[in-house]
N, C-alpha and C positions, 0 to 999 in steps of 0.2 A: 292608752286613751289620750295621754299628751300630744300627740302627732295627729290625733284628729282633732283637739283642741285649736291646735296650731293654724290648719287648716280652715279649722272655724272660725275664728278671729279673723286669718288672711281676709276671709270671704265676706266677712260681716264688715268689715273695714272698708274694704274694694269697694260695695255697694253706696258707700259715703263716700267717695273721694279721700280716704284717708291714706296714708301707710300702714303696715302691719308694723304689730309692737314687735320691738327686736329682738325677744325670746322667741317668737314663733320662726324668724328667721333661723335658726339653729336648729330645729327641729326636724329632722328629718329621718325618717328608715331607712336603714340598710337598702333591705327585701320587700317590694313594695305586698301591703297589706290590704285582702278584701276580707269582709264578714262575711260575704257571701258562699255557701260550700256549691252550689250547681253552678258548673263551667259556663251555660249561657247568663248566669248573672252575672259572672264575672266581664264575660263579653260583652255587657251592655255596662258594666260600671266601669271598662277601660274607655268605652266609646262617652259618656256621659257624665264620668267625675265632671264636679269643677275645677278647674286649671289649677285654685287656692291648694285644693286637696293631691290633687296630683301631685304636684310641688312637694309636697310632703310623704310621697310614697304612699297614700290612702285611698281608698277606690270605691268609692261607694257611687251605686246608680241614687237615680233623682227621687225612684221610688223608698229608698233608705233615709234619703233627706226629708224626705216626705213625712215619713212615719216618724222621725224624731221631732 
């Protein structure tokens, strides 16, 4: 959950003109990670991550961001 943390932070930060705290910069997966187990959600959260999350190997669509 670190790495989406990370992610989260980048994104929350971005939206204010800030930099990301430089723990999040470090943070990164391997093997990029979705929650999602159906291959079209995965296809829509390779097409739809935010850039913050990407960056970190994480993949969640908009509908995932939604619901948290």
């Amino acid at each position: 959950m670190g790495h989406a943390a990370g992610g989260a932070g980048r994104a929350s930060r971005a939206q204010h003109d800030l930099a990301p705290p430089d723990w999040a910069e470090l943070r990164v997966l391997r093997r990029p990670w979705f929650p999602a187990e159906l291959e079209i959600q995965r296809a829509d959260a390779l097409v739809w991550a935010p850039a913050a999350f990407r960056k970190h190997g994480v993949y969640l669509s908009a509908r995932d961001l939604e619901a948290a």
